[in-house]
Each structure stands twice: as C-alpha cells, then as structure tokens.
Backbone as a chain_set.jsonl record, in Angstrom:
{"seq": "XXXXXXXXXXXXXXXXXXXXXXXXXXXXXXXXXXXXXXXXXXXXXXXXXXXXXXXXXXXXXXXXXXXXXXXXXXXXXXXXXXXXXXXXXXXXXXXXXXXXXXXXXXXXXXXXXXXXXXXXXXXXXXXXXXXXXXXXXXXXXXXXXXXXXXXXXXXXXXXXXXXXXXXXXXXXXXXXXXXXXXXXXXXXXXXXXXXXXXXX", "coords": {"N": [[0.85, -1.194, 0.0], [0.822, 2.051, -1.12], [1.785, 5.629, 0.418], [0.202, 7.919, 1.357], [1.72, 11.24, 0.101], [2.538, 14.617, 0.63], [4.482, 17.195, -0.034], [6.306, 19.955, 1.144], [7.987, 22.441, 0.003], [10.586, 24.272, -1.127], [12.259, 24.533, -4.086], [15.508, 25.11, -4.993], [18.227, 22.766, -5.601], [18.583, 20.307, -3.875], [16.402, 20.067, -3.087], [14.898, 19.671, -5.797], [16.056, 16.792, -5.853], [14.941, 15.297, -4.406], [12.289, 15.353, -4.839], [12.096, 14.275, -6.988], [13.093, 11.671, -6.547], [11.107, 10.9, -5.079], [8.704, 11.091, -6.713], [9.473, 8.616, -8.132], [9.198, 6.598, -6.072], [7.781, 3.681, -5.28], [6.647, 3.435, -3.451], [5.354, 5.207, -2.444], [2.851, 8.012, -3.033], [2.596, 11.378, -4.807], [0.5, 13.204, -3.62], [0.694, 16.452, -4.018], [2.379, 18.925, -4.922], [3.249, 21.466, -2.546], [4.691, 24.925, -2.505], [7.489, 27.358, -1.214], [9.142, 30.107, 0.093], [12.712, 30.309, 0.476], [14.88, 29.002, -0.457], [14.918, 30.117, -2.542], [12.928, 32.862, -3.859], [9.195, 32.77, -3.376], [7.591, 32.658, -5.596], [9.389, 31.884, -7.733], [10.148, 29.374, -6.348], [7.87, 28.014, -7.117], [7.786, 28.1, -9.924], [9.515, 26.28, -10.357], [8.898, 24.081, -9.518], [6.813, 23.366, -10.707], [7.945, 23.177, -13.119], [9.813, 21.025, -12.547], [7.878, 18.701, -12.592], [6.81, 18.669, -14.996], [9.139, 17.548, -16.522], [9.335, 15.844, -15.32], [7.672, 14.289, -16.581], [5.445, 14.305, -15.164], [2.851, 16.71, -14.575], [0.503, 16.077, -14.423], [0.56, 16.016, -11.126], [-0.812, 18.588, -9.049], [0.121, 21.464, -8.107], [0.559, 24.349, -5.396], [0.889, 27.053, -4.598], [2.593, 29.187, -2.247], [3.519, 30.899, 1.155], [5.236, 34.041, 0.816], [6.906, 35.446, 2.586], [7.474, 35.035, 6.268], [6.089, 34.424, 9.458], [6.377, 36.356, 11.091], [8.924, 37.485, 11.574], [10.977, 39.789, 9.605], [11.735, 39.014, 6.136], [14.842, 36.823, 5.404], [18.166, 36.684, 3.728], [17.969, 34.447, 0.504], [19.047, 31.599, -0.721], [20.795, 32.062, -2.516], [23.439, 31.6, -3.74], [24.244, 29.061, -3.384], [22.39, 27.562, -4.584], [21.747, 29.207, -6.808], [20.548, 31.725, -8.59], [18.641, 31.31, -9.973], [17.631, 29.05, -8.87], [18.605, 26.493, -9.336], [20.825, 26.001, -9.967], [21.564, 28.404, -11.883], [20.734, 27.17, -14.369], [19.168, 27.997, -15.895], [16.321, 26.885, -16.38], [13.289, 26.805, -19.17], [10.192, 28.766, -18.897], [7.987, 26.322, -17.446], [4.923, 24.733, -18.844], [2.484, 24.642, -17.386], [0.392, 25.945, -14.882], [0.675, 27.236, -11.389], [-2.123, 25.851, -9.129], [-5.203, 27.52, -8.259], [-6.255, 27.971, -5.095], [-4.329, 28.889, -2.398], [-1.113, 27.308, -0.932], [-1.603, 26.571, 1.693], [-4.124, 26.453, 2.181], [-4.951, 24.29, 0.065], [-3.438, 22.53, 1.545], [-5.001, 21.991, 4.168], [-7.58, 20.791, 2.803], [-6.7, 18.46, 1.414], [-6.097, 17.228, 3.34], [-8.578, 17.472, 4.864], [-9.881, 15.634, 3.347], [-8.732, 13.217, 3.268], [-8.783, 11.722, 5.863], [-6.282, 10.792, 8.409], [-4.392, 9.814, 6.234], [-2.504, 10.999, 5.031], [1.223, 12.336, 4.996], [2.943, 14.627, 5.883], [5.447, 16.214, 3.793], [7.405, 18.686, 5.087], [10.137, 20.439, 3.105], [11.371, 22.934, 4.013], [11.245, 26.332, 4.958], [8.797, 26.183, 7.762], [6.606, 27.821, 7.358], [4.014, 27.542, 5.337], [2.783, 25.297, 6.944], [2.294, 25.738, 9.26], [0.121, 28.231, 8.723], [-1.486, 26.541, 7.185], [-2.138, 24.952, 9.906], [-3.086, 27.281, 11.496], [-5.617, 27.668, 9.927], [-7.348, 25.301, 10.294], [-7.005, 24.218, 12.549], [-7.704, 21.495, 13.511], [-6.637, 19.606, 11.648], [-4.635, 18.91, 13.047], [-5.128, 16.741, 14.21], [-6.123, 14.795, 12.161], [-3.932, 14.194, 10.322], [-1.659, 11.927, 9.027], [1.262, 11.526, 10.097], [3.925, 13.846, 10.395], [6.549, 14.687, 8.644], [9.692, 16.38, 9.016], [12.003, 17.947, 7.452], [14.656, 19.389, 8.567], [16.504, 21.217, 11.356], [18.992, 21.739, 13.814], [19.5, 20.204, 16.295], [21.239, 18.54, 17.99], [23.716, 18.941, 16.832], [25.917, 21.249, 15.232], [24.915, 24.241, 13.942], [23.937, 25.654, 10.567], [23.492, 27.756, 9.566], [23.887, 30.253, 11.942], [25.663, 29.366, 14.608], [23.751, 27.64, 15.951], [21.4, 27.513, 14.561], [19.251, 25.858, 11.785], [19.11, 26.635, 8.589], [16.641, 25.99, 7.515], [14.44, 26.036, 9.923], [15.489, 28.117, 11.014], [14.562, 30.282, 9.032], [11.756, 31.059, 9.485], [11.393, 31.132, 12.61], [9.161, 31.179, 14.188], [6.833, 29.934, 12.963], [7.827, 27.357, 13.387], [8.063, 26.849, 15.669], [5.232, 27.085, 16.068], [4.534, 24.515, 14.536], [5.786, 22.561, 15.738], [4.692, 22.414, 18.135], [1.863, 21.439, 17.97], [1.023, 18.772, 18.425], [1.224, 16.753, 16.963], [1.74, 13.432, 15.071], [5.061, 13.78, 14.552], [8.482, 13.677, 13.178], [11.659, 14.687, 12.899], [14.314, 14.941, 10.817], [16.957, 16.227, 11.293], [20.05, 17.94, 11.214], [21.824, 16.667, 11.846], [21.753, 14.254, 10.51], [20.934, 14.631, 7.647], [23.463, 15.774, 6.391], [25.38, 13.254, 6.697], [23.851, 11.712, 4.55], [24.709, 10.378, 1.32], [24.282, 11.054, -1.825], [24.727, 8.823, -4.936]], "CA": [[0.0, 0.0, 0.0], [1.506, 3.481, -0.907], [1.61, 6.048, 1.36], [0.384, 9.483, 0.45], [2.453, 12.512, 0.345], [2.594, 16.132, -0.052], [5.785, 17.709, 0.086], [6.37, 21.224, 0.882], [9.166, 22.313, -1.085], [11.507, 25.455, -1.656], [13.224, 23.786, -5.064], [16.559, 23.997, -4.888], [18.605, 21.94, -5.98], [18.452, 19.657, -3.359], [14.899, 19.777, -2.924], [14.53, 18.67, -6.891], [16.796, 15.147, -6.14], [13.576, 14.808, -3.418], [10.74, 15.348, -5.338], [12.414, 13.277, -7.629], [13.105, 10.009, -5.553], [9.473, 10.624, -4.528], [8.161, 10.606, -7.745], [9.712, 7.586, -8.628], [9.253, 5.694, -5.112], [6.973, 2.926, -5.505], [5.962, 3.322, -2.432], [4.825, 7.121, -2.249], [1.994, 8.544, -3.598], [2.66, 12.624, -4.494], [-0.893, 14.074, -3.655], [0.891, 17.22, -4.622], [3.589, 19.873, -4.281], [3.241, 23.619, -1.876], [5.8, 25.886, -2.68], [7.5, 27.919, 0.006], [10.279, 30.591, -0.425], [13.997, 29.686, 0.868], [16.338, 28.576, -1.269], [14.581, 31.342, -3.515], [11.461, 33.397, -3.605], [7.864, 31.706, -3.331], [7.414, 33.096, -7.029], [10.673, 31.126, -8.524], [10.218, 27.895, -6.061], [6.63, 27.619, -7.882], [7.911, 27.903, -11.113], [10.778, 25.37, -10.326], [8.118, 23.003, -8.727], [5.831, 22.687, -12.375], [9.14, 22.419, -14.488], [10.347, 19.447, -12.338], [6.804, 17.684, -12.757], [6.796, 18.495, -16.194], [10.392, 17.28, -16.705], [9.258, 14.021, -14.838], [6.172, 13.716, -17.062], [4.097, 14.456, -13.844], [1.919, 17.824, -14.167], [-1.261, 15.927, -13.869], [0.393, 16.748, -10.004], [-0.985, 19.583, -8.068], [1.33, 22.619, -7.316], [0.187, 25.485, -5.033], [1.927, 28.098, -4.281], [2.386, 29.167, -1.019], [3.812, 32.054, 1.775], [6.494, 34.458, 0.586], [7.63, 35.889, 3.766], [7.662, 34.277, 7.082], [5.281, 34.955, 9.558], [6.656, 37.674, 11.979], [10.172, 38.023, 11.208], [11.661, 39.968, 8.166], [12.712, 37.466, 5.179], [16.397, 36.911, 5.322], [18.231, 36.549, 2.229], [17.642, 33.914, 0.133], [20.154, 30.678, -0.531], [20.945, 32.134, -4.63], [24.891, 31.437, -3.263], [24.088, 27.873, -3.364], [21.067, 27.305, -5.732], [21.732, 30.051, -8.376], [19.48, 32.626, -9.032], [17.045, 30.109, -10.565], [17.536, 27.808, -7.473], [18.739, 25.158, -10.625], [21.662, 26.822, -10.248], [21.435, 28.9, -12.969], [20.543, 26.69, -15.491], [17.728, 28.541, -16.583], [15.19, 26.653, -17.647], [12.143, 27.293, -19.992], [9.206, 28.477, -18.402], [6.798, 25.388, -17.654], [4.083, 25.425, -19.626], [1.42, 24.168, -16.615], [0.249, 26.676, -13.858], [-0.377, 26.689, -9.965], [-4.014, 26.341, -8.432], [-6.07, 29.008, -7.442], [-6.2, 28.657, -3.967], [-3.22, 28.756, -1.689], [-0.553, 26.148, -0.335], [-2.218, 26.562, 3.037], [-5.301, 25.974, 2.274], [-4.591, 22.883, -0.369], [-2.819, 21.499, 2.752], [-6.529, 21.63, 4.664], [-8.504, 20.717, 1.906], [-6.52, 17.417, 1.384], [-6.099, 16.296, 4.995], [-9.649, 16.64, 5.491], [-10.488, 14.751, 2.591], [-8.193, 12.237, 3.017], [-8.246, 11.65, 7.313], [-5.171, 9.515, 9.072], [-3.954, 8.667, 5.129], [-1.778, 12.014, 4.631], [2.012, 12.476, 5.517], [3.157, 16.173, 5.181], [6.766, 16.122, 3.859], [8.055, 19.746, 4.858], [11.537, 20.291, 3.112], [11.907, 23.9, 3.711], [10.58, 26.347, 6.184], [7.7, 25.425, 7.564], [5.538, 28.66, 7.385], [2.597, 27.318, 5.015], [2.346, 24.144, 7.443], [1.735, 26.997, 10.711], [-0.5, 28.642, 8.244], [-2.548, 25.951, 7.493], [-2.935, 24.989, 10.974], [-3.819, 28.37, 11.582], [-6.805, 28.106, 8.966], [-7.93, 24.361, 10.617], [-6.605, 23.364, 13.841], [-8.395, 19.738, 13.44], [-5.64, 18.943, 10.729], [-3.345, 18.271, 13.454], [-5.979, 14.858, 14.795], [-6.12, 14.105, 10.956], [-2.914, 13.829, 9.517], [-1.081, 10.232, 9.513], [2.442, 12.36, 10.275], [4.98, 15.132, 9.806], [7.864, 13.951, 8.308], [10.377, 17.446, 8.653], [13.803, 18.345, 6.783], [15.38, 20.918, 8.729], [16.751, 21.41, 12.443], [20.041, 21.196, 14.347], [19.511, 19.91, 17.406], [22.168, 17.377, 18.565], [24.965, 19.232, 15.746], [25.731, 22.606, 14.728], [23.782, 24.764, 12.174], [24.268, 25.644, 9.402], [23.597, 29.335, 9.346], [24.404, 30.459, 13.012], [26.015, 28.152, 15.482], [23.028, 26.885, 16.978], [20.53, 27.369, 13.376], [19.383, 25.51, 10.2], [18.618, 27.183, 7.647], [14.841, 25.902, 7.452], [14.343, 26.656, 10.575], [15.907, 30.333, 11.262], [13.766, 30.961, 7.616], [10.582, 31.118, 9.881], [11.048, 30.091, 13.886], [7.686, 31.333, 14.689], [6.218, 28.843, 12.535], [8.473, 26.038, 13.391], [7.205, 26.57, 17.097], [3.823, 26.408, 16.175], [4.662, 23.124, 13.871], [6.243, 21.921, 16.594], [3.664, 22.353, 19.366], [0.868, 20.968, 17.369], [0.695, 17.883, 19.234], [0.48, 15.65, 15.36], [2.909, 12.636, 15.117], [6.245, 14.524, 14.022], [9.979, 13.268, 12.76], [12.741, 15.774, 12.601], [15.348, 14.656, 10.437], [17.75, 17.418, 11.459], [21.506, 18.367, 10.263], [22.761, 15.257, 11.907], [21.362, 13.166, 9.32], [21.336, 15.21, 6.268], [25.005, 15.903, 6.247], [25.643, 12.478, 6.402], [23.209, 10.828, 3.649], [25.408, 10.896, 0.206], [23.313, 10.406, -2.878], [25.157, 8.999, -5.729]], "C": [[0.887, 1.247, 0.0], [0.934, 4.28, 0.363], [1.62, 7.463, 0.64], [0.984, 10.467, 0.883], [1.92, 14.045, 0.036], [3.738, 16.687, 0.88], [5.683, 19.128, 0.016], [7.36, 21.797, 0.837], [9.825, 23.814, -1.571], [12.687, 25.15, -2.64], [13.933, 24.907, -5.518], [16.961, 22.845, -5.097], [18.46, 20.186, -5.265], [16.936, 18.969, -3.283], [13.921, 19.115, -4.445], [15.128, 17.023, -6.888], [15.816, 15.112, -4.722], [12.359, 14.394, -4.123], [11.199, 14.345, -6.612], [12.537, 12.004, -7.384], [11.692, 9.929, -5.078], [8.82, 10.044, -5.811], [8.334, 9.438, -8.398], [9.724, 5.926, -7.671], [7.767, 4.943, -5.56], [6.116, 2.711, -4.344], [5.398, 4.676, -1.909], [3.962, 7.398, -3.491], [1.766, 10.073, -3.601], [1.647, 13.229, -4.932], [-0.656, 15.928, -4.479], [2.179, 18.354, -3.9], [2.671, 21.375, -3.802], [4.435, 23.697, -1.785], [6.083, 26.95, -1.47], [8.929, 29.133, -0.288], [11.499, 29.836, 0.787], [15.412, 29.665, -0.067], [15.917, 29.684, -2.729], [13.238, 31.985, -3.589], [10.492, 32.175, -4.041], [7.935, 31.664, -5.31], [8.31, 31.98, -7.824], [10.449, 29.446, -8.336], [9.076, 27.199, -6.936], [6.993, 27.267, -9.016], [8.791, 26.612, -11.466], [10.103, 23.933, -9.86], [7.568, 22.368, -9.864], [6.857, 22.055, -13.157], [9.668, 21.378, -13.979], [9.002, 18.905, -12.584], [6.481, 17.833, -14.028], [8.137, 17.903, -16.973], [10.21, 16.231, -16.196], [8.03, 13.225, -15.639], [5.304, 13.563, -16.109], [3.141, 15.595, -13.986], [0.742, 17.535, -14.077], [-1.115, 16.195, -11.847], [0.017, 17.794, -9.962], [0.198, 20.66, -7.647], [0.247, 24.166, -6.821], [0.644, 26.152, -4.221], [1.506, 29.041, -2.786], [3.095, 30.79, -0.119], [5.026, 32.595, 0.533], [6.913, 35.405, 1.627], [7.026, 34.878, 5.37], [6.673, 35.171, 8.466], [5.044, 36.013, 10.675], [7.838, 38.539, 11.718], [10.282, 38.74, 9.704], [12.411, 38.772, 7.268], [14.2, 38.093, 5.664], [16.645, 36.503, 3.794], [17.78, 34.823, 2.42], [19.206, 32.772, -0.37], [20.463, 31.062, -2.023], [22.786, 31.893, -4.692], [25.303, 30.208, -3.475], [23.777, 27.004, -4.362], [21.374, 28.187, -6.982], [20.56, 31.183, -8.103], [18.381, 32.354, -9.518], [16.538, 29.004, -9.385], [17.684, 26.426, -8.326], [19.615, 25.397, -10.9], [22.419, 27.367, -11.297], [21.643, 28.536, -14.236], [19.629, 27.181, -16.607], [16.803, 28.092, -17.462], [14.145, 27.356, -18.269], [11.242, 27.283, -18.855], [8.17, 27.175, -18.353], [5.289, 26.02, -18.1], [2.418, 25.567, -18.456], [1.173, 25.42, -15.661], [-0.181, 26.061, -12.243], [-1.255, 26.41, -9.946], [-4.171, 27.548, -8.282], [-6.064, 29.3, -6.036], [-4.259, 28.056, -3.443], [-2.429, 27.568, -1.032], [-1.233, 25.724, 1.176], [-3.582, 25.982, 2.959], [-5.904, 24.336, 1.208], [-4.458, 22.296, 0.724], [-4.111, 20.747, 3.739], [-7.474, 20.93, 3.863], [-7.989, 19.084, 1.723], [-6.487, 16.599, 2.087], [-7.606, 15.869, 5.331], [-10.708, 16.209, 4.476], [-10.369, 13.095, 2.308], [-8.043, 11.89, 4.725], [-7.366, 10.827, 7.619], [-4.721, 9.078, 7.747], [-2.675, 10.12, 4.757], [-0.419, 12.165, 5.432], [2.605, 14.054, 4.719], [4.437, 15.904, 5.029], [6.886, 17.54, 4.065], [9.374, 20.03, 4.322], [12.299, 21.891, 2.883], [11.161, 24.636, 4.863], [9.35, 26.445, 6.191], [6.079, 26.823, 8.0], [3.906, 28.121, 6.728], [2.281, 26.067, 6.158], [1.697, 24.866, 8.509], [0.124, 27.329, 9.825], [-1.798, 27.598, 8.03], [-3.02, 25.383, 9.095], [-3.703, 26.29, 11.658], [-5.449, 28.347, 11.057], [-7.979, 26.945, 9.503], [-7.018, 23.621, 11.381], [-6.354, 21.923, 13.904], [-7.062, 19.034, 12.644], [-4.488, 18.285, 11.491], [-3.901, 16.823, 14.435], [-6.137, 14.155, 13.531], [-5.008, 13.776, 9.964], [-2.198, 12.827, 9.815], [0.347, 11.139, 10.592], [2.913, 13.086, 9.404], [6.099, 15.257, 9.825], [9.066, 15.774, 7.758], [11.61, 17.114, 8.261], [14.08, 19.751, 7.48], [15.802, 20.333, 10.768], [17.725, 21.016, 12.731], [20.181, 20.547, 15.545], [20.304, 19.069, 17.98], [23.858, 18.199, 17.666], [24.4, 20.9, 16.041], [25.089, 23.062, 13.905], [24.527, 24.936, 11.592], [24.136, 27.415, 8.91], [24.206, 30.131, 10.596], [24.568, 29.393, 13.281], [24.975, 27.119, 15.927], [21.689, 26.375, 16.132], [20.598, 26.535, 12.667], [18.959, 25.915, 9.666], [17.028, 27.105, 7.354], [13.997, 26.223, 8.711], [14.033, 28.257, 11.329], [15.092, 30.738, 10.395], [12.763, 31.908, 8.36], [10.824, 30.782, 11.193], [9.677, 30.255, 14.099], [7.014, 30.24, 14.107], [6.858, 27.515, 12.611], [7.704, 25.874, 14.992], [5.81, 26.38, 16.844], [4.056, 24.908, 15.471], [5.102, 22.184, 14.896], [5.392, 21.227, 17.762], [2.755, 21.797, 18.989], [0.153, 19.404, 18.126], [0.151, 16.795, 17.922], [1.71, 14.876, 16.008], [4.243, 13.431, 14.328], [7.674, 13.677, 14.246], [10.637, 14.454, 12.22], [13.831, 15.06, 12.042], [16.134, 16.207, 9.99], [19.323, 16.705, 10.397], [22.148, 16.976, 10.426], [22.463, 13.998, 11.136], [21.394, 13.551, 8.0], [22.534, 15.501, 5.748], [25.727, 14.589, 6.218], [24.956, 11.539, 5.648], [24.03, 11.35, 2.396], [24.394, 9.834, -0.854], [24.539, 9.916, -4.147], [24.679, 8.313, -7.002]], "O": [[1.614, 1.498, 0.962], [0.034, 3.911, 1.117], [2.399, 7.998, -0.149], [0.879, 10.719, 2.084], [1.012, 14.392, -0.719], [3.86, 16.636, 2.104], [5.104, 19.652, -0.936], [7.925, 21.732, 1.929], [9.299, 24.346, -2.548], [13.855, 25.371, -2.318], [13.388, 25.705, -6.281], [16.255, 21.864, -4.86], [18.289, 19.157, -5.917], [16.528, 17.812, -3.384], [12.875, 18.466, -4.446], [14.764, 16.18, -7.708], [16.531, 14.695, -3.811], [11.657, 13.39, -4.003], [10.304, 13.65, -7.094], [11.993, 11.203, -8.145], [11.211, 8.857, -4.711], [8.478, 8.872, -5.973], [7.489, 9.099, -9.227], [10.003, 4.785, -8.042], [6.829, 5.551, -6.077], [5.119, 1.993, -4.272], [5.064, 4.84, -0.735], [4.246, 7.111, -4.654], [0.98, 10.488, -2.751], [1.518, 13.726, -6.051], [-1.469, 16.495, -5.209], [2.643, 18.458, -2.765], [1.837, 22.054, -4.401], [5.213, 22.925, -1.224], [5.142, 27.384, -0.806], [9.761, 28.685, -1.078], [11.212, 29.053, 1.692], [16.508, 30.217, -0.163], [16.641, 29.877, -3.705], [12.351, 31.214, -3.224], [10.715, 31.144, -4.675], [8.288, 30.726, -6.025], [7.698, 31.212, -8.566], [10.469, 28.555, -9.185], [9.221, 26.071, -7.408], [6.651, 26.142, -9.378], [8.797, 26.037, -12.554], [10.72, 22.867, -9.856], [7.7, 21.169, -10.11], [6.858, 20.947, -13.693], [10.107, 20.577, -14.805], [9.446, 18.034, -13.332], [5.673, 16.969, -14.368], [8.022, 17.845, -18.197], [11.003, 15.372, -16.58], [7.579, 12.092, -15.472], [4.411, 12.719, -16.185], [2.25, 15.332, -13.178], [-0.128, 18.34, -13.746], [-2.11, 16.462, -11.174], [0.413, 18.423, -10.943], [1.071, 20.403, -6.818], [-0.508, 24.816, -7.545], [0.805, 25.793, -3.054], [0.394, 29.425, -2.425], [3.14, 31.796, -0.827], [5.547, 31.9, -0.339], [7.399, 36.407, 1.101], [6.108, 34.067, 5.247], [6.578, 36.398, 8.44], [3.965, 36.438, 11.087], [7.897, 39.767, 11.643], [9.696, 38.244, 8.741], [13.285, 37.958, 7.566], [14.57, 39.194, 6.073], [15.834, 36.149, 2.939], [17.47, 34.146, 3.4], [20.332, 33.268, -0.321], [20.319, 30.112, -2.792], [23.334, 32.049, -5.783], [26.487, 29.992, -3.733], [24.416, 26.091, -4.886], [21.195, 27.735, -8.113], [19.785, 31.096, -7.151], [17.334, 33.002, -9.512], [15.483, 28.41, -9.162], [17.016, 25.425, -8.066], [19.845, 25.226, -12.097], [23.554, 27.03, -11.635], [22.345, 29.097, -15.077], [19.457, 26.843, -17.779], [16.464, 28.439, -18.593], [14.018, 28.542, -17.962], [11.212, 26.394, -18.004], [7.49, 27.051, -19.372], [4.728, 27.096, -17.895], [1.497, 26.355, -18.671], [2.182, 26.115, -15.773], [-0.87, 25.103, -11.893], [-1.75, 26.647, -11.047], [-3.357, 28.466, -8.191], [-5.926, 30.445, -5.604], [-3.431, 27.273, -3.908], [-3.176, 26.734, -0.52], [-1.276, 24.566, 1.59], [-3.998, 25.09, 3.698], [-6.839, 23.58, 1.47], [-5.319, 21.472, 1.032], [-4.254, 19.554, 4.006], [-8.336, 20.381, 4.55], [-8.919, 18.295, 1.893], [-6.729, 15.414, 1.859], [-8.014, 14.794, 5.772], [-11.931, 16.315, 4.575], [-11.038, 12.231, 1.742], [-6.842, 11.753, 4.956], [-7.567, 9.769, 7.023], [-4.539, 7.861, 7.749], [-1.873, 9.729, 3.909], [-0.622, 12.152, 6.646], [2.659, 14.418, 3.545], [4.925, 15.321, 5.996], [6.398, 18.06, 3.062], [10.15, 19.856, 5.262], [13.23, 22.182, 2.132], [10.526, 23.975, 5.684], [8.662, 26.694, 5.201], [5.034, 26.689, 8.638], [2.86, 28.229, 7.368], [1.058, 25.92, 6.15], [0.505, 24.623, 8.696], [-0.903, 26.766, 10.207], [-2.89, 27.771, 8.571], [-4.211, 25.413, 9.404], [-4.778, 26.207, 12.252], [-6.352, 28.908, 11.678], [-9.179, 27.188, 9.371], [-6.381, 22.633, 11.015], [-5.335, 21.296, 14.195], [-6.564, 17.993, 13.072], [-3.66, 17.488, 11.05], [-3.202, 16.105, 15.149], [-6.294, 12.937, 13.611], [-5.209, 13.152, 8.922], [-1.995, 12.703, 11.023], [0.184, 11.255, 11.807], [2.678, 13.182, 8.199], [6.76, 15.789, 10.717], [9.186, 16.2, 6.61], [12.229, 16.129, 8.66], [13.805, 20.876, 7.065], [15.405, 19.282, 11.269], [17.979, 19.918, 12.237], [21.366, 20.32, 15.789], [19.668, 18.735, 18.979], [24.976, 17.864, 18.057], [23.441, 21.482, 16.549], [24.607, 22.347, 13.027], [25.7, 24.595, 11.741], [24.716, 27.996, 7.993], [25.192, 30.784, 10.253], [24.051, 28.428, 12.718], [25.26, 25.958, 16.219], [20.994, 25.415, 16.465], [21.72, 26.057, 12.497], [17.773, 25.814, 9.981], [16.341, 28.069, 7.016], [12.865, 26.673, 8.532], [13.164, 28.991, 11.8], [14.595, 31.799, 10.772], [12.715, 33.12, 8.151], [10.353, 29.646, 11.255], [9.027, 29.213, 14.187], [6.535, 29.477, 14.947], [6.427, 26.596, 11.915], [6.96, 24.956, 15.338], [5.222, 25.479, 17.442], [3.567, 24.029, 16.181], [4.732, 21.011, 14.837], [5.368, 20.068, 18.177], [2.381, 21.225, 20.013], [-1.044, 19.149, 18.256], [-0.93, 16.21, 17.872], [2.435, 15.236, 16.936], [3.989, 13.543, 13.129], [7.935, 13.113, 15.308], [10.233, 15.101, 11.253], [14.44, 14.424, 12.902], [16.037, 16.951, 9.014], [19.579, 15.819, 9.581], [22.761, 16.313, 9.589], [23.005, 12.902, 11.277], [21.898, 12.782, 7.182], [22.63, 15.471, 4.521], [26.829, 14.683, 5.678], [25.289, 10.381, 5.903], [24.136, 12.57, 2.267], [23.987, 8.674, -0.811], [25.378, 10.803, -4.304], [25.243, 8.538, -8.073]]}, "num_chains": 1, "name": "protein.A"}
C-alpha cells in the first residue's frame, strides 16, 4: 500500500533530487507539491516546482503556491549562493508550460487532509511557514494527519547558518514553534542526518 504525500518544497537543488526520488518511489503517492520561499522566492520555487513535474512527465500533479515571507520576522536573504538565481543553479530553464491552483498552499494542505483523514504524511523540506499557516486556517488537521515527516533542524549538531541554526528553521522560527507544538505525530530529520546521507 503506498503512502500518500505532499511535500512542501523550496526547489533547490536539493529539494529537486527529493521530489524526484518521490516521484519515482513505488511506495509514495505525491498528492501534490506547496511551494514555500527559501532557497529562492515563493514566485521562482513555484515555477521550479511545475518544471520538475513536467520534466518528470508528472503535471497531472498539483502545485500550489504558497507564503512568501515568514510569519513575523523579516525574510532573510535567500540561498541564490548555493542554488543560483534560478535555485537550478542557474541553469535557466524554460518556463513550464502548466500553472499553480487558485487557492493557496495553506489551504490545499486543509482541503486534502480533510479529505483524506489519518492517510496524509506532510513532507516539509523547507521552512515550515505554510504548514503553521494551514494549521492556523484548521486546527483539526493536526488529529487528521497520519504524520509530519520534517527536513530541517540542528539539534544534537551545529547549524548551518548560526552556530546553533538551520537554515529551514531560522527561515521562519515562529512557525516552526507552532509546527512543533501541534501535538500531530512529528519526525525531525535534522543536520545530523542530512550531512551524512550521500546520494550517488
């Protein structure tokens, strides 16, 4: 039995060799991508989200586009040091030809949980403002979601931006504390595991 997903995704480079191993896991089912800024504005990650699912022969997925600032703090820059200026590092692809939804990553996120109860695993792989946001919009989502499978946090290691930060994290804390507090089933696969998984 697959297991359904939705990944919320600031593509980057990294974050396309994800949505990629998803798309091709035989055991994952990708209900759909929310876009988040990070590794480059909301605007860019969106666009970078369709052209990988059209580049995988996927756009019958779902993409909906989600926060672009964080939800107290001032944005900080953006990872274009890393990622490029495209967050594909500056490969520049062709516009995809497919578009977002209409409504928002936040409210996709509600709309699928409580259509789908106890069968939904949220992948966050960036910060986790639209996930706050949708609990913001429907509380309940956090008695209906199977789990919340996160990418980000240092907790046992150093960060990655300050001493004590990770980058997905610091993006947004306010919304990592509410993600946090939620009281859903939650997995943090922090720095001390991502720094040591090598893809080749």
């Amino acid at each position: 039995m697959t297991r359904k997903i939705i990944i919320d995704t600031d593509p980057g480079i990294d974050d396309t060799m994800a949505i990629m191993l998803a798309l091709k896991s035989p055991e994952l089912e990708l209900l759909g991508l929310t876009t988040i800024y990070g590794n480059v504005n909301c605007s860019q990650s969106t666009i970078n989200a369709l052209k990988i699912l059209e580049v995988a022969g996927r756009s019958n997925i779902p993409v909906a586009k989600g926060s672009d600032v964080p939800l107290v703090i001032e944005p900080h820059h953006h990872a274009t040091f890393v990622h490029g200026d495209d967050g594909m590092g500056n490969t520049h692809l062709s516009l995809p030809a497919s578009k977002a939804l209409d409504i928002s990553a936040a409210q996709f996120i509600v709309e699928m949980i409580m259509k789908n109860p106890d069968e939904i695993t949220l992948v966050p792989i960036g910060p986790l403002t639209n996930i706050a946001l949708a609990l913001r919009i429907e509380p309940k989502i956090a008695k209906l979601v199977k789990e919340v499978v996160i990418m980000g946090g240092a907790a046992t290691v150093r960060g990655n931006v300050t001493p004590v930060a990770e980058a997905n994290i610091w993006q947004d804390p306010h919304a990592a504390s509410i993600v946090f507090s939620a009281g859903w089933p939650l997995t943090m696969l922090g720095l001390d595991v991502t720094t040591k998984v090598i893809q080749t």
